[in-house]
Phi, psi and omega in degrees: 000127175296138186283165173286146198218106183275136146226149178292137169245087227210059208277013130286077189008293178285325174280333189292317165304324191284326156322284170331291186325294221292314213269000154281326157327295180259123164308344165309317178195182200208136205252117182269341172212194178203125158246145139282343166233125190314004165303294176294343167293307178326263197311309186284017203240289190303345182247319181265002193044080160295146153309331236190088160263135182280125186233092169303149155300322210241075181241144178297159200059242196260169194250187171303334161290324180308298192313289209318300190322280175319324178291329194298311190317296181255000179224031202289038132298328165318142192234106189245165173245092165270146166215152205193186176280339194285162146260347171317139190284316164345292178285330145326310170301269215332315225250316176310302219277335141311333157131031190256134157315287204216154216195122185219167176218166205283349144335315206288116168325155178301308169321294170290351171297290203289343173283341169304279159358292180276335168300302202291319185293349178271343185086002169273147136270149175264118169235126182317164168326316210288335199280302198286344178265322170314300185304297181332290156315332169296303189304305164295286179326317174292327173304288166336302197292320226260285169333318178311047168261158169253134160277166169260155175319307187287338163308290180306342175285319187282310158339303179316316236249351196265309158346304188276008189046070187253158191252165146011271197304302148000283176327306194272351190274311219278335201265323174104021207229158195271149162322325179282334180286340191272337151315314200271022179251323157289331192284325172302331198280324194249017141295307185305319177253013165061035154259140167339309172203180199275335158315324189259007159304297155327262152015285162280358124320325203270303145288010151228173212271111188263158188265169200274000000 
C-alpha cells in the first residue's frame, strides 16, 4: 500500500524531530522532508507534491497561514494539518479560512495527530479535542447570553407541555385556554428565544434546567 508522504513544518528542531519519529513510526506513512520556514514549505510543497503537509503557525518569515494560503494556491491537492500551541478557536478559523483541512494543537495525543491526518486525507475536516471542547463551552455560553429571557408563567407551561409533546389542541384542553391562544403562546416563545420552529424549542427544553 502506498504510504501517505508528509512534510513537516516545524521551526523548532526538537519538536520537527519528535514529529518525524512519531509520524515514521506507523506504516501509514512517511515523512519526505522537514522546514523551519513557510517559505520553504511554499518550494518543497511545489517540488515534492507531499501528501500532507503538517504546518506550524508561528513560523519566521511569513507565517503559517500566509505559507497554507499560498501551498493551497499552487498545490491544491496537498492537504495541510495545521498546528500550533494556541487552543483559541480563533487560530483555527484562521488557519481553516486559508484552505487548512485540519487544526491540532501541540497539546494534542500523539494517536489524534495521525488520526487527523488520515480524517484530512479522507477529505474530512478535522479540529482537535482541546479546541473543539473550547468551541463548545463558547457555544453554550453565547447561547446562555443569547437565551437570557423571561418567559410568562403560561409561556412556561406551554413549554413543559411541548417538551412532553402535546399538540396544541392537547394543550388548550389541559391549560384551559382556546387553540389560537396557546398557538400565540408558541409563537411568544420562539420569537422570545430567536428559535425557528417548535423542534428547536424542544431542543432547548431539553438542555435546560426549566423551573416546574
Amino acid at each position: 500500500m502506498k504510504k501517505i508522504t508528509i512534510l513537516i513544518t516545524e521551526d523548532h528542531k526538537m519538536m520537527s524531530e519528535s514529529l518525524a519519529a512519531i509520524i515514521n513510526s506507523d506504516p501509514r506513512f512517511v515523512t519526505i522532508a522537514q522546514c523551519s520556514k513557510g517559505e520553504d514549505a511554499v518550494e518543497k510543497t511545489r517540488a515534492l507534491h507531499p501528501d500532507v503537509v503538517i504546518m506550524d503557525i508561528n513560523l519566521p518569515g511569513i507565517n503559517g497561514i500566509e505559507a497554507s494560503a499560498l501551498i493551497k494556491q499552487q498545490s491544491p491537492l496537498t492537504k495541510i494539518l495545521g498546528m500550533s500551541m494556541h487552543s483559541n478557536p480563533a487560530y483555527a478559523r484562521q488557519m481553516m479560512n486559508a484552505g487548512v483541512m485540519g487544526y491540532i494543537t501541540k497539546n494534542s495525543p500523539c494517536e489524534e495527530l495521525l488520526f487527523g491526518i488520515v480524517e484530512i486525507m479522507d477529505n474530512r475536516k478535522y479540529v482537535c479535542n482541546e479546541v473543539k471542547n473550547i468551541l463548545s463551552v463558547g457555544m453554550l455560553e453565547d447561547l446562555n447570553a443569547e437565551k437570557n429571557v423571561t418567559l410568562t408563567n403560561k409561556e412556561t407551561e406551554v413549554m413543559h407541555l411541548l417538551k412532553e409533546g402535546l399538540t396544541s389542541k392537547e394543550m388548550a384542553l389541559q391549560l384551559n385556554l382556546s387553540s389560537k391562544t396557546v398557538e400565540v403562546h408558541r409563537y411568544n416563545i420562539m420569537k422570545k428565544l430567536k428559535l425557528p420552529n417548535v423542534a428547536a424549542v424542544v431542543n432547548y427544553a431539553n438542555h435546560q434546567q426549566m423551573p416546574d
